[in-house]
Each structure stands twice: as C-alpha cells, then as structure tokens.
Backbone bond lengths (Angstrom), bond angles and torsions (degrees), N, CA, C in turn:
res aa  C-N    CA-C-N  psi(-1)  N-CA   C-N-CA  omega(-1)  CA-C   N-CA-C  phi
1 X - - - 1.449 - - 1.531 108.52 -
2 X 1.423 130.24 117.05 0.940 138.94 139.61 1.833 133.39 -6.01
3 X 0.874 120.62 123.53 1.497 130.85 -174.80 1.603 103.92 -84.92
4 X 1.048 119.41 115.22 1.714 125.06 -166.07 1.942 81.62 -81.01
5 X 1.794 109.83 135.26 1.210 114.41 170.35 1.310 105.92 -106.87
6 X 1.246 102.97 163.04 1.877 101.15 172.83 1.081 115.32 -79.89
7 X 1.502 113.16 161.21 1.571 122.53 176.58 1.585 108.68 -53.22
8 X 1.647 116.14 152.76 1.423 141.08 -156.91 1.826 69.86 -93.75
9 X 1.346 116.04 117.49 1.650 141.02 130.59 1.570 109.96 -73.69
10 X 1.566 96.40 111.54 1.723 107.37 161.47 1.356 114.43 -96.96
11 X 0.983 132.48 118.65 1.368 122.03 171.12 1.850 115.64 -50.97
12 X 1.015 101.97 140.24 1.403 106.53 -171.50 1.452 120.69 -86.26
13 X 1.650 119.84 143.70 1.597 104.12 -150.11 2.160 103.42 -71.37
14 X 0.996 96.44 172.22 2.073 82.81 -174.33 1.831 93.41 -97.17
15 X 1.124 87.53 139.24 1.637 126.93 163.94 1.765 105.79 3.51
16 X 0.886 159.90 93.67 1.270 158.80 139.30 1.657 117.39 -11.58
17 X 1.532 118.30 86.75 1.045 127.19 -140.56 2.345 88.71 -80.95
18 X 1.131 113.24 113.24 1.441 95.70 164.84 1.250 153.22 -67.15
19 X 1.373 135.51 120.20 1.621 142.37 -158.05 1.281 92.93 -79.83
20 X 1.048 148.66 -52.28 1.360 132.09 -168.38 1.931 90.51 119.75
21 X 1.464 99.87 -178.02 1.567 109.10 168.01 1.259 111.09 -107.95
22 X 1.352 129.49 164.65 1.781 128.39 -176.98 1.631 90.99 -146.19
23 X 1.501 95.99 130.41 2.065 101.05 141.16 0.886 96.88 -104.87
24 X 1.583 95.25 138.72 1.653 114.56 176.79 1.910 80.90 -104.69
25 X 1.245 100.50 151.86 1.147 121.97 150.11 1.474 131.55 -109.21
26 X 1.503 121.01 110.05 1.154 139.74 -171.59 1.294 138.09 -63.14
27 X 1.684 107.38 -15.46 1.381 133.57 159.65 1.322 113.35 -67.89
28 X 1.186 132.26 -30.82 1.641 150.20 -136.76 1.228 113.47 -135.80
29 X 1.274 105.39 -69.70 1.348 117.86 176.63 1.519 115.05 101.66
30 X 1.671 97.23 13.54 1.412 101.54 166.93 1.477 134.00 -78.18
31 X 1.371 132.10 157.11 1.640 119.78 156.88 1.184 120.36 -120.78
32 X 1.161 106.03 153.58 1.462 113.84 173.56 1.650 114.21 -119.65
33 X 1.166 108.36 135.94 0.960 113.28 -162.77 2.104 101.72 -91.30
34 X 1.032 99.85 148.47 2.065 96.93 166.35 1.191 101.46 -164.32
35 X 2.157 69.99 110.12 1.407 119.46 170.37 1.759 114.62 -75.27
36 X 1.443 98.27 -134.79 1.283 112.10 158.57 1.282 155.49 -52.85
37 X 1.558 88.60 -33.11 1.875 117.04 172.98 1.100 92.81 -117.28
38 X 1.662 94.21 142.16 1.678 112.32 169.93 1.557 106.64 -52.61
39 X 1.461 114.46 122.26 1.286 102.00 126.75 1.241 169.15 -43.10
40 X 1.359 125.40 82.33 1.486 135.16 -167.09 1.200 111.44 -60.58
41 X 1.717 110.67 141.83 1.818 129.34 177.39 0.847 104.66 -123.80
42 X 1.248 131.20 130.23 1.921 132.54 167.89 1.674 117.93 -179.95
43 X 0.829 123.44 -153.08 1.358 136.98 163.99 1.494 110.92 -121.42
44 X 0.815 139.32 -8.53 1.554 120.86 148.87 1.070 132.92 -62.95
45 X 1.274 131.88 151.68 1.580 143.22 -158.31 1.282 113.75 -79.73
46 X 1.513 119.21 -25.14 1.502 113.16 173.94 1.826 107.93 -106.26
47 X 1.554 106.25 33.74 1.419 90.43 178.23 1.826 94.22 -97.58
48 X 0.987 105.76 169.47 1.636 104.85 161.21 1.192 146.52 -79.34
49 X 1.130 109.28 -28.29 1.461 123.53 144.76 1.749 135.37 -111.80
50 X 1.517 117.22 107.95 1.576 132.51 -150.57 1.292 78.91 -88.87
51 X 1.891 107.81 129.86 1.375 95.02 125.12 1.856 100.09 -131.93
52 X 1.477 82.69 -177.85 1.914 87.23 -168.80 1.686 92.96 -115.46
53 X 1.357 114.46 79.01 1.520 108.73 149.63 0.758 129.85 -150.78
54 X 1.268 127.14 130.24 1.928 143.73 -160.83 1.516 104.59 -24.57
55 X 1.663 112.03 -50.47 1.795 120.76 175.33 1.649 108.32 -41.11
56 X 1.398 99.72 -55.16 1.190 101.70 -155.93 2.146 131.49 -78.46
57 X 1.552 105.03 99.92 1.991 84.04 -166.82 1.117 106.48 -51.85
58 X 1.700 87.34 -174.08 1.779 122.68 -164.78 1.885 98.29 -58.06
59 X 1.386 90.52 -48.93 1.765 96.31 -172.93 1.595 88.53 -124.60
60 X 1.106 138.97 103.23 1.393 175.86 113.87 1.799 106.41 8.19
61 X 1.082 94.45 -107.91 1.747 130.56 160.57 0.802 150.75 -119.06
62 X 1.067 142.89 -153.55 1.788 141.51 159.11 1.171 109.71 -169.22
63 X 1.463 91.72 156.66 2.131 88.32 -176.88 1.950 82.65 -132.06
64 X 1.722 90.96 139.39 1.519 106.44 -173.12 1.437 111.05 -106.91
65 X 1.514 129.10 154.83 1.999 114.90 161.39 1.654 82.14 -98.56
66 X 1.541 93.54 165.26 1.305 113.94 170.99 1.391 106.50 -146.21
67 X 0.968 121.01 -155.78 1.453 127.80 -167.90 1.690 99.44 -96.16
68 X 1.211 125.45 -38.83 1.154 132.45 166.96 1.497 130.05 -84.28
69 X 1.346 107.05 -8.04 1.779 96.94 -170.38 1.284 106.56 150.00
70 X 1.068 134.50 -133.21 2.097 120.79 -170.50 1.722 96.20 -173.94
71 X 1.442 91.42 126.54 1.316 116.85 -166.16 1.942 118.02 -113.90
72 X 1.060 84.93 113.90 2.108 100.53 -177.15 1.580 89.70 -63.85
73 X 0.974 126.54 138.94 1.594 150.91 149.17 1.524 111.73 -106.59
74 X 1.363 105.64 122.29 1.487 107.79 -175.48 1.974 99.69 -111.26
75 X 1.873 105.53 114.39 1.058 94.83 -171.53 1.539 95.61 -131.55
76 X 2.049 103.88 48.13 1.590 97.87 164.36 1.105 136.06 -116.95
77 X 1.368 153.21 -147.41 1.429 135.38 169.24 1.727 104.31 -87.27
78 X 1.332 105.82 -19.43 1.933 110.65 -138.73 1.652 87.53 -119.03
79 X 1.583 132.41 -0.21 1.655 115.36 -178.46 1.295 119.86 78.50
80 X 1.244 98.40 131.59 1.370 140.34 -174.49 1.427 96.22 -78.25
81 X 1.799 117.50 135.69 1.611 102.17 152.77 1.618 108.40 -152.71
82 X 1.377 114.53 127.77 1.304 129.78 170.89 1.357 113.96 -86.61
83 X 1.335 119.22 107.48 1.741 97.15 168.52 1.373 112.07 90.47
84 X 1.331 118.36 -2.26 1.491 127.65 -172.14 1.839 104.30 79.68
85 X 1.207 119.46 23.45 1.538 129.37 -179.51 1.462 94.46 -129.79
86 X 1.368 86.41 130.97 1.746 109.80 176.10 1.582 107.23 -79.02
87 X 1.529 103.51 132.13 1.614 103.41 -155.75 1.889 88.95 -98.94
C-alpha cells in the first residue's frame, strides 16, 4: 500500500509591487509620474505640467489614481481631449 503524500505547495508569486502611471511627453521626452496628487496641466507656473498654448488654461486638467485606474478631469473653458475624444 502506498504512502498517501501531501498536496504539491507552490510558493506563491510575491505581490506585484506598483509603478505608478506616467505621461511621457513625446515632444520632450519627459515623464511625469501620477502619484498621489493629481497631476496638474496648464500654463501656469505652479501647475506640473507647462504647456505654452493660447488653447490651453492656466489650470487645464488633471489626471487622478483611483482605486480603479486614473482619471482626466477637464477643468477648462476650451476641452479636454484623450485620443482625439473630448474627456
């Protein structure tokens, strides 16, 4: 008679440590990373990400994390667009 063995234990793979999200900017070649605080878009000097064009306001947008995924807020007069879709 056979010796009953115990069940095969795999160790389980470890935790999927998270990077965060980045816009890279493709003109530049910069990234930005979004963390915790929204990332700010605009032409003002204390947003975090500058750009310089007449379209674009002082405070623009923002891109948020959430528990699910990261969310554009469009907070300008002139529209938001992802993808060529107005967010």
């Amino acid at each position: 008679m056979a010796v009953p063995r115990p069940p095969l234990v795999r160790d389980s793979a470890p935790a999927a440590i998270p990077t965060g999200g980045r816009l890279v900017c493709l003109q530049r070649g910069t990234q930005h990373v979004v963390g915790v605080h929204p990332l700010v878009i605009g032409r003002a000097a204390e947003c975090d990400i500058q750009v310089e064009e007449a379209s674009v306001s002082r405070q623009h947008a923002c891109v948020l994390r959430t528990p699910t995924g990261y969310v554009v807020v469009d907070s300008s007069t002139h529209g938001t667009y992802v993808n060529y879709e107005r967010v």
